[in-house]
C-alpha positions in Angstrom: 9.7 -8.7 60.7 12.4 -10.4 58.4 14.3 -7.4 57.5 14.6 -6.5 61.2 15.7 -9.8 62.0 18.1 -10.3 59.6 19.6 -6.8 60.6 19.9 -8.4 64.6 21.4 -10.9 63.4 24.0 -9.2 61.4 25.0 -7.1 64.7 25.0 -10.0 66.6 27.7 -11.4 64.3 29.5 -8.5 63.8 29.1 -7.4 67.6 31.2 -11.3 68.0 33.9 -10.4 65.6 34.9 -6.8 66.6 35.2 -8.0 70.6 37.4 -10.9 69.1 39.7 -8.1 67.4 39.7 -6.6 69.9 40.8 -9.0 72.2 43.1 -10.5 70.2 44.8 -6.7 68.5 45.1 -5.7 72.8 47.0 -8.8 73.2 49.4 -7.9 70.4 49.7 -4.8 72.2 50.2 -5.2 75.6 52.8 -8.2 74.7 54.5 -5.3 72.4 55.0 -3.3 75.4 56.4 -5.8 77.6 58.6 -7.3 75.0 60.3 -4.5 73.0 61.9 -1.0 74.1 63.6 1.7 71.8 63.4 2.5 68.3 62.0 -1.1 68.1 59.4 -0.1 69.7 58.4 2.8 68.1 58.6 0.6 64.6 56.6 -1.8 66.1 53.6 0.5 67.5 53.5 2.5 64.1 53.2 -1.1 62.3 50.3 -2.0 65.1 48.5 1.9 64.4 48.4 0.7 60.9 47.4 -2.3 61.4 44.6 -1.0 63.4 43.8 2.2 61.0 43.4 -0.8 57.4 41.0 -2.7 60.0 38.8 0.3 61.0 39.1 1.8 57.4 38.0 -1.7 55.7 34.5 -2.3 56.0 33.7 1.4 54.2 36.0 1.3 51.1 34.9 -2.2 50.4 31.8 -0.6 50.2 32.8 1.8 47.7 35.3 -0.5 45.7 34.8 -4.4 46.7 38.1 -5.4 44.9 39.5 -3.3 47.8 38.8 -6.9 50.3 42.0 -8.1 48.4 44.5 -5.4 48.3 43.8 -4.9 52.5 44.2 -8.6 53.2 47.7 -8.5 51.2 48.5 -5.2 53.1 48.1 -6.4 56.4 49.3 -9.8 55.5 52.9 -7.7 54.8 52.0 -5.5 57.9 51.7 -9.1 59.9 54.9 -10.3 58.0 56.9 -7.4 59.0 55.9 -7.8 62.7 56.8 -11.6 63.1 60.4 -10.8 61.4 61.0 -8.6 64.9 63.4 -10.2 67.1 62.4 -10.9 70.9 58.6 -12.5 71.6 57.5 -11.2 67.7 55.6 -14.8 67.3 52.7 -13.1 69.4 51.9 -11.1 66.2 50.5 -14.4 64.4 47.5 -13.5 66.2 46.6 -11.0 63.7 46.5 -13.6 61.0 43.4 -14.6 63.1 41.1 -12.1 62.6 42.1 -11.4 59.4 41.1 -15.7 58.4 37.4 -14.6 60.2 37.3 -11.9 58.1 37.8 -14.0 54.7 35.5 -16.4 56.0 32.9 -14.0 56.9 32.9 -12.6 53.2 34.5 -15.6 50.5 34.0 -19.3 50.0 34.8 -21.9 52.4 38.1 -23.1 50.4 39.5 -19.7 49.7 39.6 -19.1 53.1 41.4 -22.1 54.4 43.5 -21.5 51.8 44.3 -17.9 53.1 45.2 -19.5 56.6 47.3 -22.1 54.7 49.5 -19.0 53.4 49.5 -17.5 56.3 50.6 -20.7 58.1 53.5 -20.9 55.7 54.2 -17.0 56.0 54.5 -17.7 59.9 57.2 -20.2 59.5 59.1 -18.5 57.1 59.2 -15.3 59.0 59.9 -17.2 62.7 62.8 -19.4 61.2 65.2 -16.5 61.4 64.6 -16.2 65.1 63.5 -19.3 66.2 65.5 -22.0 64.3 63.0 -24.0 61.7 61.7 -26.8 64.8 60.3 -24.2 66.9 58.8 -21.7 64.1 56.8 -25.4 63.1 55.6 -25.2 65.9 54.6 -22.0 66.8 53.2 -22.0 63.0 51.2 -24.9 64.1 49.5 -23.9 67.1 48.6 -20.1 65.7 47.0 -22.1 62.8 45.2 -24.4 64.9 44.0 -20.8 66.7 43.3 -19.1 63.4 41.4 -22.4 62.2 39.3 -22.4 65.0 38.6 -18.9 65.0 37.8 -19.4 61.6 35.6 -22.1 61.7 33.5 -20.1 64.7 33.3 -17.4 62.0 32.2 -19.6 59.0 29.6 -21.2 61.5 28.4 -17.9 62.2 27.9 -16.9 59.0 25.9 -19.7 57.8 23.8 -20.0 60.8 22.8 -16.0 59.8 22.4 -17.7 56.0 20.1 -20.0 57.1 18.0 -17.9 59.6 18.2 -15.6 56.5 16.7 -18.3 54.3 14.5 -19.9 57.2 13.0 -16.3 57.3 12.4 -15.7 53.5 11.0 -19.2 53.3 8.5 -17.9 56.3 7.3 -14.5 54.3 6.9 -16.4 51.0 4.4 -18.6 53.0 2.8 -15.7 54.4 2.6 -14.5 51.0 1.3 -17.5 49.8 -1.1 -17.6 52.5 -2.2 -14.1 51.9 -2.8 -15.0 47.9 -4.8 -18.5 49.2 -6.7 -16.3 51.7 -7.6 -13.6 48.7 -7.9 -16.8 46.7 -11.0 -18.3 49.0 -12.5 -15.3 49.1 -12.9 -14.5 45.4 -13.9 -18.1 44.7 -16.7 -17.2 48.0 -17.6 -14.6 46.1 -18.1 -16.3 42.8 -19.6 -19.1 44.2 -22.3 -17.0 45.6 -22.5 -14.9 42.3 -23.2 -18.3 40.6 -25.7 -19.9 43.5 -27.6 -16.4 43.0 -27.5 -16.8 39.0 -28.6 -20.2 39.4 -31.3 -19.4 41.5 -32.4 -16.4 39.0 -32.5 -19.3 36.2 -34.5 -22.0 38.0 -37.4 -19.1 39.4 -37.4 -17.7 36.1 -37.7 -21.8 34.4 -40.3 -22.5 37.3 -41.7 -20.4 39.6 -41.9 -17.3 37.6 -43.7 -19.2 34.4 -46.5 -20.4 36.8 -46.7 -16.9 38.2 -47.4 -16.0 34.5 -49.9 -18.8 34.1 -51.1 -18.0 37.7 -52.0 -13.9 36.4 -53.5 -15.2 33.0 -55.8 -17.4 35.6 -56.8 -14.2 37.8 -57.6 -12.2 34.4 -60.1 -14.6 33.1 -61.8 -15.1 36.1 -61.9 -11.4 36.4 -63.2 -11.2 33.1 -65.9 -14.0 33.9 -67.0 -12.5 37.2 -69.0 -9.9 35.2 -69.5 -12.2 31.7 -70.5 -15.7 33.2 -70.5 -15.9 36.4 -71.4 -19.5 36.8 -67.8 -20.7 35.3 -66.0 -18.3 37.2 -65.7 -21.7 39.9 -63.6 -24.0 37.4 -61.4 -20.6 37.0 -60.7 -19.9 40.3 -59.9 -23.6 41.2 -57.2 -23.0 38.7 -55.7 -20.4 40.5 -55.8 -22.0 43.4 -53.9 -24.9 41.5 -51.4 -22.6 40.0 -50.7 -20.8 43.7 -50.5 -24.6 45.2 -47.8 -25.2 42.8 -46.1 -22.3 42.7 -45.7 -23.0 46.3 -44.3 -26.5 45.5 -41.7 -25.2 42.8 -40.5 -22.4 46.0 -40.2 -25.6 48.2 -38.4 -27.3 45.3 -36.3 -24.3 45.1 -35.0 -24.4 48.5 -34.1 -27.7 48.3 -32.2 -26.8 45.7 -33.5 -29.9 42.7 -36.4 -30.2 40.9 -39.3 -31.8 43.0 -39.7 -34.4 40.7 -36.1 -35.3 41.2 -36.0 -35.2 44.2 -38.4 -38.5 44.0 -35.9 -40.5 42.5 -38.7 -40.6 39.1 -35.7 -39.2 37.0 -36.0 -37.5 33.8 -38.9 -39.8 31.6 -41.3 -39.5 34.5 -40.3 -36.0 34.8 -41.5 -34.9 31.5 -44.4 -37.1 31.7 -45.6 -35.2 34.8 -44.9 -31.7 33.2 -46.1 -32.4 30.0 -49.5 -33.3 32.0 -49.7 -30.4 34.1 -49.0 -28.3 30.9 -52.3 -29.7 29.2 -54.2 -29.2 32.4 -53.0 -25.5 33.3 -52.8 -23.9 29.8 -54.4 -26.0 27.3 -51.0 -27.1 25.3 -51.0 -30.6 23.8 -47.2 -32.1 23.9 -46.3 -34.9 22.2 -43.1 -37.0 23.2 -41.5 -39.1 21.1 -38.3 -40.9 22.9 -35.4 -43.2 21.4 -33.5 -45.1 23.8 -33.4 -45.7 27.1 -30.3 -44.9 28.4 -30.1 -42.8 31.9 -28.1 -39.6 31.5 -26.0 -37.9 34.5 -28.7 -36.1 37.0 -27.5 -33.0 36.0 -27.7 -33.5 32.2 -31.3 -34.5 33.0 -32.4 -31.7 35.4 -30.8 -29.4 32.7 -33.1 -30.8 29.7 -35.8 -30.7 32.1 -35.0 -27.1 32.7 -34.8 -26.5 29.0 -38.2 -28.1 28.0 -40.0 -26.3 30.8 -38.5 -22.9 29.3 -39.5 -23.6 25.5 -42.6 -25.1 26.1 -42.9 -21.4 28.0 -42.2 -19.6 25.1 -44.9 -21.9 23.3 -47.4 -20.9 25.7 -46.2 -17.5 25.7 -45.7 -16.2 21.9 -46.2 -19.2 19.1 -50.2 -18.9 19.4 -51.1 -22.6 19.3 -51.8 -25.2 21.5 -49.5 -27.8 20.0 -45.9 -28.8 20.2 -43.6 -32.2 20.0 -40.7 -33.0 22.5 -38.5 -35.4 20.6 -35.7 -37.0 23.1 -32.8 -39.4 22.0 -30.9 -41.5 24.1 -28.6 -43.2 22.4 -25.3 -41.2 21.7 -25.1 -38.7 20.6 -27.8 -37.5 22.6 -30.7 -34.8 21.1 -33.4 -33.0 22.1 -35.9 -31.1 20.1 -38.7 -29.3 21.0 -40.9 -27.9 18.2 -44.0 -25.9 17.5 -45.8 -24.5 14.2 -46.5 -21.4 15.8 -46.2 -18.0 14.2 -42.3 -18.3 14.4 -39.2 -15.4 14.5 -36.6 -14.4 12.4 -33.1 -15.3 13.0 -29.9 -14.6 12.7 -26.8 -16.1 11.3 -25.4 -19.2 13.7 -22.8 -17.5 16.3 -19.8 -19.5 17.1 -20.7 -22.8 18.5 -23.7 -23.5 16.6 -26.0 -21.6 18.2 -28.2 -18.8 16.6 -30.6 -16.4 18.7 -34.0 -14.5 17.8 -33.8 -11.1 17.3 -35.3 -10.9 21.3 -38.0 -7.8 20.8 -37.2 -7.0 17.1 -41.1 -8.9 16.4 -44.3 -10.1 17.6 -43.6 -13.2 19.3 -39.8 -13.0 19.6 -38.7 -15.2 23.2 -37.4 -13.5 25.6 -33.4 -12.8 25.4 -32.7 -14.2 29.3 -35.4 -17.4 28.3 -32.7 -18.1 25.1 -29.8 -16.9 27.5 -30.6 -18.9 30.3 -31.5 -22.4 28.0 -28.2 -22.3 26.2 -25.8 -21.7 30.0 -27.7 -24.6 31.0 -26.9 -26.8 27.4 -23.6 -25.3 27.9 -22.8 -26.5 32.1 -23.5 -30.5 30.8 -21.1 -29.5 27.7 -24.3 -29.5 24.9 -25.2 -27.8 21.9 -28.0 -25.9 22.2 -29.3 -23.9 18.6 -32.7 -22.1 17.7 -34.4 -22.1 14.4 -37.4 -20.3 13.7 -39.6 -18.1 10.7 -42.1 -15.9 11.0 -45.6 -18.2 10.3 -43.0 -21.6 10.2 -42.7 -22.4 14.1 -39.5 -22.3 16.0 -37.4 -25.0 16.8 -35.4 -25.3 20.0 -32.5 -28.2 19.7 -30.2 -29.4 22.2 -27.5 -32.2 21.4 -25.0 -33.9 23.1 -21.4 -32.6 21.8 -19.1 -35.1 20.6 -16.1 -36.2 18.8 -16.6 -36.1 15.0 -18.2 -39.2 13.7 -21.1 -39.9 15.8 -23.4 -39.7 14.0 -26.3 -37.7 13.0 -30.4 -38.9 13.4 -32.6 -37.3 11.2 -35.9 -37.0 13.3 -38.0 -35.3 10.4 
């Protein structure tokens, strides 16, 4: 875990500094008790116990009250002061100044703690000049600075190797975090995906298989109703059943391949409706006219789609205008139209909704489409970025349009 982590490596770093005090604070120590006697001494022990007390003291009332860092550096820089101005062996106390450079390092800038060791360098001198003479306390400043650098420099290094573990460590739980949203990610766009594959597929067996199902029962009834009335016909009839189960069959296969079995020929969209317009006069008795303008090839989706949406209103001719007569009207040229109309017994309407469309009153009449067969034709207009709007009477006919949406200033085709 991170937090655990950072926390080792926190006690690793303070477990390095406290036995470096330590080593350093028994050095001061033991050289106290070899070099001094007396009342000296005494002074000298009770300036080391409170020394000792500021340094075990620190870390909590910083805690409380951080300005509290600065007042116990200048107390045990005095503390430190007053020990080198002791006479006999009192330059061993410039240890001190050691830990207490670590410490600065440890918790301010770079520069402010060099510059802390620079005092202290200068405080060394001026306090060993007295005893030493001003050659020797430069030179005893210099080599307990070069020690305090050092020790300094370990305890800077330490610090930022814990900063960068720290950082190397958040970086590693943001990309597990990131991971975790991409994960979450791929499976909500897995589970749209299949919500969309299983909508699609709802829309092409309702725009195929499903309409030939309805031709297919309309078949079975007559020639139920001709087994008892005229027997002799009922042979034509039930060759059309057979037709309509043979290619209901096909559309499945179609299906699974997932495009249009005409497509799927490389015939593209003319040939398409050619064949469909065909197999409409044959298997229900409704005459379509097409009327095209242009020639130019539209994107295989844009054409599967229009195919889609001519199967589906030449449905709802079949289904509710009562006649057996309808126009397809295609353009090519941009911008791009279809219309497909009949002079059936028509619906009313309502106003256009936003985006040009208006829908039936699905159920509110006789003859009314379907809501999902209006639905399902406008998402399709809609995935290749058309218009798709219905118009329709009662005892005018209905007419289904689908154009091409673009900019302002293409034009318009009046195709009555």
């Amino acid at each position: 875990m991170p937090g655990s982590a950072r926390r080792e490596a926190a006690v690793t770093q303070h477990w390095v500094f406290t036995m470096t005090a330590a080593f350093l604070y028994a050095a001061a120590v033991l050289r106290s008790l070899l070099e001094f006697g007396g009342d000296q001494l005494g002074l000298v022990l009770v300036l080391l116990a409170s020394w000792i007390v500021l340094l075990l003291a620190e870390p909590s009332l910083s805690r409380r009250w951080a300005p509290f860092f600065v007042v116990y550096l200048v107390l045990q820089v005095v503390i430190a002061a007053m020990l080198l101005g002791q006479s006999d062996g009192s330059d061993s106390f410039a240890v001190l100044l050691a830990i207490l450079g670590m410490q600065a390092m440890q918790r301010w800038r770079p520069r402010a703690a060099f510059a802390l060791i620079a005092l202290s360098a200068v405080l060394m001198e001026l306090a060993l000049a007295d005893e030493f003479g001003w050659a020797q306390a430069v030179t005893l400043s210099a080599v307990y600075t070069a020690l305090n650098l050092f020790l300094g420099s370990f305890a800077l290094a330490a610090r930022r190797a814990t900063e960068a573990r720290a950082a190397n460590e958040a970086l590693a739980a943001d990309l597990r975090e990131a991971n975790q949203r991409l994960a979450e990610s791929a499976r909500q766009a897995e589970h749209l995906a299949g919500a969309r594959e299983r909508q699609r597929l709802a829309r092409d067996l309702h725009d195929s298989v499903t309409q030939t199902l309805f031709s297919l029962t309309l078949a079975a009834h007559s020639a139920a109703l001709l087994l008892h009335r005229e027997p002799a016909a009922l042979g034509p009839q039930l060759d059309q059943v057979d037709q309509l189960a043979t290619s209901a069959r096909a559309e499945l296969d179609a299906l699974s391949a997932e495009l249009p079995s005409s497509f799927l020929a490389g015939v593209g969209l003319m040939a398409s409706l050619h064949g469909h317009l065909d197999e409409r006069l044959s298997r229900d008795g409704l005459t379509v006219s097409l009327q095209v303008e242009g020639d130019r090839r539209l994107p295989p989706d844009a054409e599967v789609a229009l195919l889609r949406i001519v199967q589906e209103a030449l449905n709802n001719v079949v289904k509710h205008a009562g006649v057996t007569e309808a126009a397809v009207r295609l353009r090519l040229r941009p911008p791009a139209r279809l219309e497909i109309v009949d002079r059936g017994r028509g619906f009313g309407t309502r106003a256009p909704d936003e985006g040009g469309a208006r829908a039936g009153r699905q159920g509110s009449e006789p003859g009314a489409p379907s809501g999902a067969g209006l639905g399902i034709m406008r998402e399709r207009a809609a995935e290749i970025g058309w218009r798709l709007s219905v118009a329709s009477s009662a005892g005018a006919g209905t007419r289904v349009v689908a154009e091409e949406d673009v900019d302002e200033g293409g034009g318009e085709h009046d195709w009555e």
